[in-house]
N, C-alpha and C positions, 0 to 999 in steps of 0.2 A: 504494500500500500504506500499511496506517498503524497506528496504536496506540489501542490501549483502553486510558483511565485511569479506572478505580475506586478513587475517593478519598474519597467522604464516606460517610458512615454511613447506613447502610439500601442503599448502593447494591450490586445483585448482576450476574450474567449469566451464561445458561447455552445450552447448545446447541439449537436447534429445529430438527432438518432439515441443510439447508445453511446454516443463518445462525445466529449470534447474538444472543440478545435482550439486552439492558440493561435493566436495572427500577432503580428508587428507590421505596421501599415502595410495593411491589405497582403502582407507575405502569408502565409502558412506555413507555422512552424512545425506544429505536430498536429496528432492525433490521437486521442488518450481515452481507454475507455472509461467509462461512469464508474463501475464497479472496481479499479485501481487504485481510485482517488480518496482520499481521505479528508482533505481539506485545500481551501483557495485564498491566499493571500494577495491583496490589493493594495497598491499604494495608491496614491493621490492624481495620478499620474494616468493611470490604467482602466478599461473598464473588464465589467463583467454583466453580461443580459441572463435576465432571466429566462 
C-alpha cells in the first residue's frame, strides 16, 4: 500500500475507473490502482477532483 504526494505546481489527479491518474500539466505521469493507495497528500499548489 502507499501514498500519493502532490507537491508541485501544475500537478493534479483524478479518478478513471479503478485507478488513479497523476498528471503534471496535462502530462500523465502514472497510473495507480484504487485499491494500492492508502492515502493523498496535497499541497497548496496541487489539485485533487472528486
Amino acid at each position: 500500500m502507499g501514498v500519493i504526494y502532490l507537491l508541485s505546481a501544475g500537478s493534479a489527479a483524478h479518478k478513471a475507473g479503478p485507478r488513479i491518474v497523476v498528471e503534471k500539466n496535462s502530462e500523465i505521469l502514472g497510473r495507480l490502482p484504487i485499491r494500492l493507495i492508502d492515502g493523498v497528500v496535497v499541497s497548496r499548489n496541487a489539485q485533487l477532483s472528486t
